[in-house]
MARTI-364131 format. One record per atom (N, C-alpha, C): residue in one letter; x negated, y negated, z. Coordinates in steps of 0.1 Angstrom, whole numbers, plus 5000, padded with zeros to 4 digits. Each point is the difference from the previous one (the first is absolute). Example, Ala and Ser with C-alpha at 12.3 -4.5 7.8 and 13.67 -1.06 7.14 Angstrom:
<rs>
a486850575078/a500949885000/a499149885000/s500449894993/s499149895000/s500849895008/
</rs>
This chain:
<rs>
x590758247748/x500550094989/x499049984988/x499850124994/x498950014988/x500749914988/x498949924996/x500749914988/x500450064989/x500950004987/x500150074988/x498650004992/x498849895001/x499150004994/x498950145004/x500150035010/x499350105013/x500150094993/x501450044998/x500650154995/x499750014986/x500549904994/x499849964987/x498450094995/x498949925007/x498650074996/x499550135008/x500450065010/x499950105006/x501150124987/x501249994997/x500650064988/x498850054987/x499549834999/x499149984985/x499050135006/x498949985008/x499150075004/x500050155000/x501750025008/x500550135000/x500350114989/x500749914991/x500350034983/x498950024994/x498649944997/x499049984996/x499650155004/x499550035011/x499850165006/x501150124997/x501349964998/x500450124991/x499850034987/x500149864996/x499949954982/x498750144997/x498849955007/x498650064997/x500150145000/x501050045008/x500150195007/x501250004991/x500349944987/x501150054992/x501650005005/x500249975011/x501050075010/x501249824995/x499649944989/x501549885001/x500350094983/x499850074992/x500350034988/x501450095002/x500950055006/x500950035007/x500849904995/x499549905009/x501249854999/x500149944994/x498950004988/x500149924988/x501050104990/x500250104998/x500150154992/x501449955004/x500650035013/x501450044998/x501049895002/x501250074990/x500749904993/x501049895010/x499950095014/x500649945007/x499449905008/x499149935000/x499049935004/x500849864995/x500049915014/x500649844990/x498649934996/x500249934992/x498949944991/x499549915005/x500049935013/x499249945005/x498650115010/x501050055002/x498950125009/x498850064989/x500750064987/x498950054988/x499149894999/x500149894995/x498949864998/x499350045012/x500350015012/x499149965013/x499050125001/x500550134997/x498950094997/x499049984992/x500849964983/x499149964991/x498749915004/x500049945009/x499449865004/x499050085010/x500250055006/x499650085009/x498650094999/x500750094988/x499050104992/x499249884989/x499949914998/x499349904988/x498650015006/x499150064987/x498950015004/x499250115004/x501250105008/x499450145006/x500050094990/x499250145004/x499650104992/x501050095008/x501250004995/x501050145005/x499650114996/x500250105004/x499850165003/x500650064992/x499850134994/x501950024992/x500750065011/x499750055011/x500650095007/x499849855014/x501050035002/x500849875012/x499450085013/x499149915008/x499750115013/x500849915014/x501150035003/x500849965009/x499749985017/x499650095001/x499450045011/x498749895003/x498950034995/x498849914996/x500249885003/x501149924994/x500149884999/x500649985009/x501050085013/x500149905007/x499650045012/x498550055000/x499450085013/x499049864995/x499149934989/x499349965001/x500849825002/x501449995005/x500849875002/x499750025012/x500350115011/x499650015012/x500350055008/x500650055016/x500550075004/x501549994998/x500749875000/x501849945001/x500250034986/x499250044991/x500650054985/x499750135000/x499450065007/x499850135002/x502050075009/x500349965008/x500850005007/x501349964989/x499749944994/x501149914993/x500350104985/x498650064998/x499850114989/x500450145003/x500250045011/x500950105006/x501050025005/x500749855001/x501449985001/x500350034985/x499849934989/x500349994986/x499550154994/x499750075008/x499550184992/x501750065003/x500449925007/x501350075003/x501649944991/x499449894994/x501149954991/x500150004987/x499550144993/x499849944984/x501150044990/x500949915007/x500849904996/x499749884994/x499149945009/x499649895002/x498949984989/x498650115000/x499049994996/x499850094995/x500950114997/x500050144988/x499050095007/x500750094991/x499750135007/x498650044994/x498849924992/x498450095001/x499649875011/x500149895001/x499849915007/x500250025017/x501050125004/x500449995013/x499050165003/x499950054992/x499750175002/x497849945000/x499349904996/x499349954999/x499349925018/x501349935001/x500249935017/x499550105007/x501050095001/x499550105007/x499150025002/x499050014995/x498450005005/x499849925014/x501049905001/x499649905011/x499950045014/x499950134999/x499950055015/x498450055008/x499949915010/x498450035007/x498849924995/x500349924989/x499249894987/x499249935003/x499849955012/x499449885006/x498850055009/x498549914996/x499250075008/x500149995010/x499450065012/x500050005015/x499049855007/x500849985009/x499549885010/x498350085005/x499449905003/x498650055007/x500050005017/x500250125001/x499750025021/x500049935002/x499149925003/x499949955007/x501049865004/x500849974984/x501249915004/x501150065006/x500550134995/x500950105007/x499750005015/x498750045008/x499650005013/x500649895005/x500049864994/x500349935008/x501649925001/x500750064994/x501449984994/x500150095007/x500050155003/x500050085010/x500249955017/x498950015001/x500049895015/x500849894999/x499849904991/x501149925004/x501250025004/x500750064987/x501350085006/x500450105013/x499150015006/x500250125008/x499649925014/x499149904999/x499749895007/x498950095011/x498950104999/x498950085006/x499150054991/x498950015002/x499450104992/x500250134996/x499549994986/x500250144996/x500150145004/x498449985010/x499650115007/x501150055016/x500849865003/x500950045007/x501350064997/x500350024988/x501350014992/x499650154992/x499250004994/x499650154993/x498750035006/x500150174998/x498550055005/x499450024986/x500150014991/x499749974983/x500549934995/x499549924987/x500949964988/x499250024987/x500450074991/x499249994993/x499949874989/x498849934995/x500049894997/x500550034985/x500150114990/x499850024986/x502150015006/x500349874991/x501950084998/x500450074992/x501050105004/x500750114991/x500649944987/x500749925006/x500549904988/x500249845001/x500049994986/x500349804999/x500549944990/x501449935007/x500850014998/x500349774992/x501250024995/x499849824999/x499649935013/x500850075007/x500649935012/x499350055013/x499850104999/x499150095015/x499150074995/x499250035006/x499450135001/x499750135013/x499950104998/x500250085008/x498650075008/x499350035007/x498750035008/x500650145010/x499850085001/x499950145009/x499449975009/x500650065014/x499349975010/x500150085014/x499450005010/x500350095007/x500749915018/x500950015005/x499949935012/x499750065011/x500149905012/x498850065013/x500450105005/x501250025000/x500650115004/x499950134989/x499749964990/x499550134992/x501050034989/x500949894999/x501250084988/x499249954982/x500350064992/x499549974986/x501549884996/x499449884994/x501049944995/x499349934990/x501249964994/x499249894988/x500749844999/x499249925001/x500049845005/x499749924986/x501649955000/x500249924989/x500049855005/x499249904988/x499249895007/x500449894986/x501049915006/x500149874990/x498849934989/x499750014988/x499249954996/x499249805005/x499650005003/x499549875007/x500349924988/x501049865007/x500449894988/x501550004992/x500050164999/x501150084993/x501049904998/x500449945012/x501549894999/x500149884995/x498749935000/x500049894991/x499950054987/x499450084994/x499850024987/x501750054992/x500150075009/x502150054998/x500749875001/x500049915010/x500949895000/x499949954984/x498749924998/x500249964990/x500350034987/x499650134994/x500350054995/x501750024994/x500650115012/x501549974998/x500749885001/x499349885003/x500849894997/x499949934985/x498650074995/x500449964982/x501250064991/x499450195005/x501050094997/x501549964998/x499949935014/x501949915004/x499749964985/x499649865003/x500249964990/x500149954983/x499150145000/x499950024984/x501550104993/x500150125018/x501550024993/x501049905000/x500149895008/x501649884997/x499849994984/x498249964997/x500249934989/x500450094986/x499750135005/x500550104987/x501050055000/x501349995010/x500950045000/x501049934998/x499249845001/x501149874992/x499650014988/x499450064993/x500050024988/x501450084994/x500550075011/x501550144990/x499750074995/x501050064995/x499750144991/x499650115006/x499450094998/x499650145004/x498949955014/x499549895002/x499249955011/x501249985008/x501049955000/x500949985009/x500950125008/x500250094990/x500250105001/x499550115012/x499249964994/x498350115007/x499949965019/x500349885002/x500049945014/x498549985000/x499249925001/x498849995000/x499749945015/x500949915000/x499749945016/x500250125010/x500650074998/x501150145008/x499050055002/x499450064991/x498450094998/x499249915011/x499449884998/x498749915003/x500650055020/x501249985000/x500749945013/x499850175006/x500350094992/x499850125011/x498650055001/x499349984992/x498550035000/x500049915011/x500349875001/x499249925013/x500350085011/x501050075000/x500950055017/x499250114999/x499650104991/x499150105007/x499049955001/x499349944994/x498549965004/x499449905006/x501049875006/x500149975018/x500150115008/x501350084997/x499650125009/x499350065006/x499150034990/x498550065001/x499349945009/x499949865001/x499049975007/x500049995015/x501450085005/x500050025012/x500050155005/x499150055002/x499750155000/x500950055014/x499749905007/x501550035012/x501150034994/x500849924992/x501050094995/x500050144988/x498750004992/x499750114997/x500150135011/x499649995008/x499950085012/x501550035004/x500849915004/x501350035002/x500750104989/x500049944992/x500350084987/x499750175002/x498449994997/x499750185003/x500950045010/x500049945011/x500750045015/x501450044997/x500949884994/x501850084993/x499750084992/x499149984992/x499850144988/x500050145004/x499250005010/x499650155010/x501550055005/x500949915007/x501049975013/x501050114986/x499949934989/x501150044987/x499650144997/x498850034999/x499350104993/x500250115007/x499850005014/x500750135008/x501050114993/x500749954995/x501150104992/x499750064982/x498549955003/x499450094986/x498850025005/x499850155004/x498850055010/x499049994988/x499850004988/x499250044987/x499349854996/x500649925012/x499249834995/x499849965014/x498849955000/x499849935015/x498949894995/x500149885013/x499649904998/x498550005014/x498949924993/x499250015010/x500149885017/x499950075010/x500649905010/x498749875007/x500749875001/x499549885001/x499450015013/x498349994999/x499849895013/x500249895002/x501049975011/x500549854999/x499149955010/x499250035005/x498849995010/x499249894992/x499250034989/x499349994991/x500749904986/x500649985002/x501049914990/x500249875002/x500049924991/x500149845002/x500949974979/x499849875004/x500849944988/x498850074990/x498850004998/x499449994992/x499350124999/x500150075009/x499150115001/x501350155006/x500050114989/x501050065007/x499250135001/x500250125010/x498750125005/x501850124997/x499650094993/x501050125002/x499050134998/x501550105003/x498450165000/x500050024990/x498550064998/x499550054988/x500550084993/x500750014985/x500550144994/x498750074994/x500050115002/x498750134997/x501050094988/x500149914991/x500750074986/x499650004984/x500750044992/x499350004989/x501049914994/x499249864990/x501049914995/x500950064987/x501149995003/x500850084987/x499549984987/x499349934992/x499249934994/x499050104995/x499650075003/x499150125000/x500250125000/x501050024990/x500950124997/x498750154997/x499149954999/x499050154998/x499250025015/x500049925014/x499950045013/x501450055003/x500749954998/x501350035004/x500250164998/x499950074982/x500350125002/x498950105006/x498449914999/x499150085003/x499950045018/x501049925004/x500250005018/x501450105003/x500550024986/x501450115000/x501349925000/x500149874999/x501549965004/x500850054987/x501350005007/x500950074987/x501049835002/x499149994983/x500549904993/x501349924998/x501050154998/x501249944999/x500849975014/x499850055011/x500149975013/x499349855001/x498749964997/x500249865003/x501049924995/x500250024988/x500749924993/x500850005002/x500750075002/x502050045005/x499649925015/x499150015008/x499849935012/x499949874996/x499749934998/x499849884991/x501049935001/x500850094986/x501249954997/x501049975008/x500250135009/x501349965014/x499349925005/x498749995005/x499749885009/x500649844995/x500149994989/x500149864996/x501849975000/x500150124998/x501549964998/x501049985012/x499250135010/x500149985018/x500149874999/x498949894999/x499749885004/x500849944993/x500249984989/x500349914987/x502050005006/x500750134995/x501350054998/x500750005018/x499350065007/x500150065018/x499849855008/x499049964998/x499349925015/x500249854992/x500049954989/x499749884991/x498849905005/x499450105005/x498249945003/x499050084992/x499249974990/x499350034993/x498550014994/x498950095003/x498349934997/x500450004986/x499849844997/x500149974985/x498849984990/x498950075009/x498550014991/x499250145004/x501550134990/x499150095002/x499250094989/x498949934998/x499550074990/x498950075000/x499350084995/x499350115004/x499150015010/x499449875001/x498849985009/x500349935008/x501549995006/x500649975012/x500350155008/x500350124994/x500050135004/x499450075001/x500450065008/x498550135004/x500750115003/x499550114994/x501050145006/x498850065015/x500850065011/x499350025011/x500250174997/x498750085009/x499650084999/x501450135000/x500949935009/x501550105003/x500649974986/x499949954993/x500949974987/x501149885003/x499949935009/x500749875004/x499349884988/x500949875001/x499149904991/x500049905011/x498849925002/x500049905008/x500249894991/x500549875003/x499949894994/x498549905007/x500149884992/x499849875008/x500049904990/x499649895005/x500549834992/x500950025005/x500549915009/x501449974999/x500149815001/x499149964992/x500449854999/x501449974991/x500250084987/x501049984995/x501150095002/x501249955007/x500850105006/x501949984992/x500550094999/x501449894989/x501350085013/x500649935000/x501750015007/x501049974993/x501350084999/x500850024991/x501050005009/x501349954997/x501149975011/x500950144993/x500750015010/x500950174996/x500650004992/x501049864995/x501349954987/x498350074985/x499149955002/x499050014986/x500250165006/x499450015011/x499750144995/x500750124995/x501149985008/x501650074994/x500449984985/x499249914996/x500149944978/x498650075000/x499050005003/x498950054998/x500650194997/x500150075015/x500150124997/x501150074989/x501749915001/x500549984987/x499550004990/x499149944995/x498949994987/x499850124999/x499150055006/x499050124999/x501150104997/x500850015009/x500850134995/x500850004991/x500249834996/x500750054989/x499050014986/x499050005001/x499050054990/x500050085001/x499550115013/x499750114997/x500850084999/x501749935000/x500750124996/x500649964989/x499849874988/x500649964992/x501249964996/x500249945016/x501349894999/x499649874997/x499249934986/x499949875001/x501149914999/x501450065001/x500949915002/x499949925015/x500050105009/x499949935013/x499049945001/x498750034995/x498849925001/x500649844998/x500349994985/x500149884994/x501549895014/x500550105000/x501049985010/x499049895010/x499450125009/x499649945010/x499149844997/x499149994986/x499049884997/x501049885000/x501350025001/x501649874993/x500249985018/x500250155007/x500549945013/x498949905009/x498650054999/x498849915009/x499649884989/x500650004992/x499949834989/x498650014996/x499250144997/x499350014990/x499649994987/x501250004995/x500449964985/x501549925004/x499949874991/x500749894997/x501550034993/x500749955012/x502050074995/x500350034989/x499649904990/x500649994987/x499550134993/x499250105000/x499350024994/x501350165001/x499950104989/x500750095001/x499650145009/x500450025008/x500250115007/x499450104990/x501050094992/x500150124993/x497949974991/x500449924991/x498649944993/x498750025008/x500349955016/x498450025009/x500050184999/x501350025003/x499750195003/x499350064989/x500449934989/x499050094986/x498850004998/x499549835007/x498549964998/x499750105008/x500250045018/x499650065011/x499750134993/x501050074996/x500150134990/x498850044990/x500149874991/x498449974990/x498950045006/x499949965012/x498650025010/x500050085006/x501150045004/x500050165015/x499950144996/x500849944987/x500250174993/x499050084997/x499049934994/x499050044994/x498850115008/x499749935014/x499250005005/x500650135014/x501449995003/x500750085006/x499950165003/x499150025014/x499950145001/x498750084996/x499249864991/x498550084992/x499249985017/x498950074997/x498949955009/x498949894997/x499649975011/x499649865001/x499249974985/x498850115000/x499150024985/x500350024988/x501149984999/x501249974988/x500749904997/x499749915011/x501049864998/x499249914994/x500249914994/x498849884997/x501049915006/x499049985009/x500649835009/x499849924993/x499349984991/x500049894992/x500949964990/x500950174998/x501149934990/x501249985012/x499950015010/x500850045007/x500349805005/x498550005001/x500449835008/x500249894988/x499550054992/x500349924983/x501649995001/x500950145005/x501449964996/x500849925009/x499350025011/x500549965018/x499449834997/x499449944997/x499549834998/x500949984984/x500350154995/x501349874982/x501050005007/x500450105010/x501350005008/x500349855008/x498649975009/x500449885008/x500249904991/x498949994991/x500749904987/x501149954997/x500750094995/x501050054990/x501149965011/x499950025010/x500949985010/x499949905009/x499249915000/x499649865008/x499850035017/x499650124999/x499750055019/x498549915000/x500749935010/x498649925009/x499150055011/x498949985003/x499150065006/x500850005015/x499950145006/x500750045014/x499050005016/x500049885005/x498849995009/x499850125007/x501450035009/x499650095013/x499350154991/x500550034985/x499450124991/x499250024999/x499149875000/x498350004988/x499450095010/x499650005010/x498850105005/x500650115001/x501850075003/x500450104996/x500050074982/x499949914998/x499450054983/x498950024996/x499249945009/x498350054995/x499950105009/x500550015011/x499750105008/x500450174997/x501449984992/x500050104997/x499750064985/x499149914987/x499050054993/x498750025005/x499849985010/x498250025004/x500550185008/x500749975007/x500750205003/x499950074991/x500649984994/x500350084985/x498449994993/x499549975002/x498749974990/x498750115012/x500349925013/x498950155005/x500550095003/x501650065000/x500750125002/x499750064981/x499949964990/x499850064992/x498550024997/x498949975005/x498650015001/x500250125009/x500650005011/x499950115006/x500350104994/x501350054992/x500550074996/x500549954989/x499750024987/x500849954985/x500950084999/x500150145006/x501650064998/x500749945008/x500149895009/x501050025008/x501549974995/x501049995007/x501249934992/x500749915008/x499649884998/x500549905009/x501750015007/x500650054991/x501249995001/x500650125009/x499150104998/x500650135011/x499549995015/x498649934997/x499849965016/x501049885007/x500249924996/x500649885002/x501850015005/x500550094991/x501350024995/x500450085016/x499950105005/x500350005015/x500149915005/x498649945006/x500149945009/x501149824996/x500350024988/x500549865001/x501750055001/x500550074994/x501050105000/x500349975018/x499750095006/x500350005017/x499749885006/x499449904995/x500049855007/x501149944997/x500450014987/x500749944992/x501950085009/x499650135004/x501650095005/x499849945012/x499049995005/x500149915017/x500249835002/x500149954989/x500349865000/x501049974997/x500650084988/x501149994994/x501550095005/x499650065008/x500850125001/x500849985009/x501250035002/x501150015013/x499249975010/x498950105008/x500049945012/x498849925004/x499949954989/x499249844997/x500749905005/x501050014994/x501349854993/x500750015015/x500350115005/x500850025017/x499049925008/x498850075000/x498949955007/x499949865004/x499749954986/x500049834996/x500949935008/x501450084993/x500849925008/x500449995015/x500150105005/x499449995018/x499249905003/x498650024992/x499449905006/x500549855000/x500449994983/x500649845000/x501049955009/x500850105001/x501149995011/x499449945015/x499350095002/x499249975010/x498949905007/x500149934988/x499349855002/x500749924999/x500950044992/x501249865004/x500649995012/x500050125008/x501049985012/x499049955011/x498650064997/x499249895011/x499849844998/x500450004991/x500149864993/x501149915006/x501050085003/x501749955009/x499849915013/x499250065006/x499949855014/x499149924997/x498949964991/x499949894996/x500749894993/x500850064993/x500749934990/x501049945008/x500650085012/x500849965007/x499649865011/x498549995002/x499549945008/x499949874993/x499750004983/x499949924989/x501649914997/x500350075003/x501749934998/x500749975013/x499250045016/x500549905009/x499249825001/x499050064994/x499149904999/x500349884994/x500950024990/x500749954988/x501249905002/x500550095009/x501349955009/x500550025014/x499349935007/x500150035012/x501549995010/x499150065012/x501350025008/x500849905006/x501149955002/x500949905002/x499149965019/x500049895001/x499449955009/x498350005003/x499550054995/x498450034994/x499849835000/x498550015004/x499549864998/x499749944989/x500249864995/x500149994985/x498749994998/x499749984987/x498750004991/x499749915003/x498549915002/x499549914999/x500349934987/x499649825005/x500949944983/x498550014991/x500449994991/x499050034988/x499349895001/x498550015001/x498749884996/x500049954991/x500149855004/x499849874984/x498850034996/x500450004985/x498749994992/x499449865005/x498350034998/x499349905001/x498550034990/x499949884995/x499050004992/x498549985010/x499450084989/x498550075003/x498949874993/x499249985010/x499349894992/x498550064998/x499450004986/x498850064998/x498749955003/x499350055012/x498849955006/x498750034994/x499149994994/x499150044992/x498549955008/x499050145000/x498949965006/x499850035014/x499349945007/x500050015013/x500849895008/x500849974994/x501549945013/x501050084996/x499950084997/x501150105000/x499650075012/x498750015006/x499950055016/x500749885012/x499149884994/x500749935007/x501949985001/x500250014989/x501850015002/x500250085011/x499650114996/x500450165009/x499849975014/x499249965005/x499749945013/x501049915006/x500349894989/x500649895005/x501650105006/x500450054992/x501250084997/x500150095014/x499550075000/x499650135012/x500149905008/x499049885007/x499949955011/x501949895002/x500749974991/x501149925001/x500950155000/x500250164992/x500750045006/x499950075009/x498749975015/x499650055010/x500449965012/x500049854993/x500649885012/x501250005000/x500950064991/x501649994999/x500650115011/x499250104995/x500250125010/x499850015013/x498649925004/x500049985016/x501149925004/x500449884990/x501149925009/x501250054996/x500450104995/x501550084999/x499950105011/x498850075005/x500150125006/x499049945014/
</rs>
């Protein structure tokens, strides 16, 4: 285990490189900040030439690739790190220069355990993209299909281990601080960033992933997923087909190739909510240059290292939410945050519905290029405030996931109106879950498990008390104490043992 002194100067080091990129003035500034943490910035920045303009991004591409990863988890919480600080992160996508061939070549082969030239009839050596964690290479295989071959960065896991184990530990130590750090969940945050990005490093289950994604996706012809060669796939090294699309990201190929804009984006939108609301499997990293529109007007995805699952009780509070926004019932809203123990008992029922109201009302019904999300999440973080709602694990990637939607469904389209696309389809999920012959449904089935459930239990309660003349139970084994053999005669015990209860058994039997 890393010593506190380890972390201790790996923090100093780390701090020192935001200090210089401006990026700790945030934490000294706001009022919510405990005052041991301000001093340690101060200490931090002593000496450096700050910037007036805080470059977020910068500083933690030049910490390295696990703060790059760690910087695009945190683009999604600014909450945490405010809203010019998270809209800045963002940048952290594709940041990292590219490995050199010739290490890729051989991380290739390893994984695949042949040569190259038996595995692809091309590769090209220049990669498409690069990434913290992977990078990606085009390629052709012998059989002739176009794919593109995503390849673990060489080292990648040592550098991640240690890393998130300072992370661990610098959030215990700011979160035993209290106050709005306590609040915030810091360890909560450190702990799910670790689960997707261990994740990551097994592209085998990346792979899986695309594969349920696809299996879900069937019932929205307007989204498809590219399919896996598992031929070509290993922990480290994962091969799928090539998408031949334009990245949504490039909104002036996009019209100059004819797609009609607001069709992506209305596609988009049902797609996520399909996944999100319908299936509670979710790509929870889709942002523009994860998409590509295909030449039929379909959208292909890919990345699927970070993926989020929602159990049906959330999602049934989840699509409740939405509709009751978009139809302006924030009584039930507030309702529902008291029934899933999102906001703390004490706190008043009627009072949450007015804050909900403060925020919904405003924004209700405009189109997207009319809303300012910025006042919008300003009211939604004095709300959690105000109200002592603690950070919601199974949520966080369903919350970033559905502001990065919204963010390239309104690049696509600034007229769109979130709420008219949305409001159907959540409406009819919402009459099929909720509805009479939901609740019939349900209950057949529950019924139905309990009664296959009857002859075991029955078997469990002869077992319990058996039948009158049955052979009795063997008598219960004296305890006996265990004596601790240490070294190498703890083999020899084991011997002695084995050979005396070997000789008991020949002369009983």
């Amino acid at each position: 285990m890393t010593s506190p002194l380890i972390h201790t100067l790996r923090l100093l080091r780390w701090g020192r490189i935001l200090a210089r990129h401006g990026a700790l003035r945030g934490i000294e500034r706001d009022p919510n900040t405990p005052a041991p943490l301000r001093r340690l910035a101060r200490i931090a920045r002593f000496g450096a030439r700050v910037p007036k303009q805080p470059a977020y991004a910068d500083a933690f591409q030049a910490i390295g690739p696990a703060a790059i990863k760690l910087g695009q988890a945190l683009a999604t919480r600014p909450d945490l790190v405010g809203e010019v600080a998270a809209r800045d992160l963002a940048r952290l996508q594709d940041a990292v220069p590219a490995i050199p061939f010739a290490r890729i070549k051989v991380a290739v082969e390893a994984a695949l355990e042949k040569p190259l030239t038996e595995a692809f009839a091309s590769f090209d050596e220049e990669p498409v993209g690069a990434a913290s964690i992977a990078q990606v290479h085009r390629a052709v295989t012998t059989d002739g299909k176009q794919v593109a071959v995503k390849v673990l960065r060489p080292g990648i896991e040592e550098d991640l281990h240690r890393a998130i184990e300072t992370y661990e530990w610098a959030a215990a130590q700011a979160e035993s601080m209290g106050g709005e750090l306590a609040r915030l969940r810091p360890r909560l945050v450190i702990a799910t960033f670790r689960q997707w990005t261990l994740r990551e490093l097994d592209l085998r289950r990346e792979a899986a992933s695309a594969s349920e994604l696809a299996e879900h996706m069937e019932a929205e012809p307007g989204f498809t997923v590219p399919t896996i060669d598992w031929s070509r796939t290993t922990r480290r090294v994962m091969t799928l087909e090539w998408v031949d699309g334009i990245k949504l990201s490039n909104r002036d190929a996009l019209v100059a190739a004819g797609h009609d804009m607001h069709a992506l984006a209305a596609t988009l939108v049902r797609a996520f909510l399909r996944q999100a609301i319908d299936d509670g499997f979710f790509h929870a990293d889709l942002h523009q240059g994860n998409l590509f529109a295909l030449a039929d007007g379909r959208i292909a995805a890919i990345d699927f290292g970070i993926m989020g699952r929602v159990n049906r009780q959330a999602r049934l509070w989840l699509a409740e939410i939405l509709h009751g926004l978009i139809t302006g019932n924030y009584a039930r809203v507030a309702e529902i945050h008291f029934e899933a123990g999102y906001v703390p008992a004490h706190h008043n029922v009627a009072e949450f519905t007015t804050a909900l109201r403060a925020v919904g009302e405003p924004i209700r019904g405009l189109p997207v290029k009319d809303v300012s999300i910025g006042q919008m999440l300003d009211g939604l973080f004095a709300i959690t405030r105000d109200f002592d709602m603690a950070t919601q694990p199974h949520l966080l990637l369903l919350q970033k996931t559905m502001v990065m939607v919204e963010g390239v469904a309104s690049m696509l389209d600034p007229n769109i109106n979130m709420w008219d696309v949305s409001g159907p389809f959540v409406k009819e999920w919402l009459r099929s879950e909720l509805g009479p012959e939901a609740w019939l449904a349900d209950r057949i089935h529950e019924d139905a498990r309990t009664l296959l459930r009857l002859p075991d239990l029955i078997r469990r309660i002869e077992a319990s008390y058996p039948v009158p003349g049955a052979a009795p139970p063997p008598p219960p084994l004296r305890e006996v104490g265990v004596v601790r053999i240490a070294g190498g005669w703890r083999y020899v015990a084991i011997a002695i043992i084995a050979a005396v209860v070997g000789g008991l058994v020949a002369h009983f039997l």
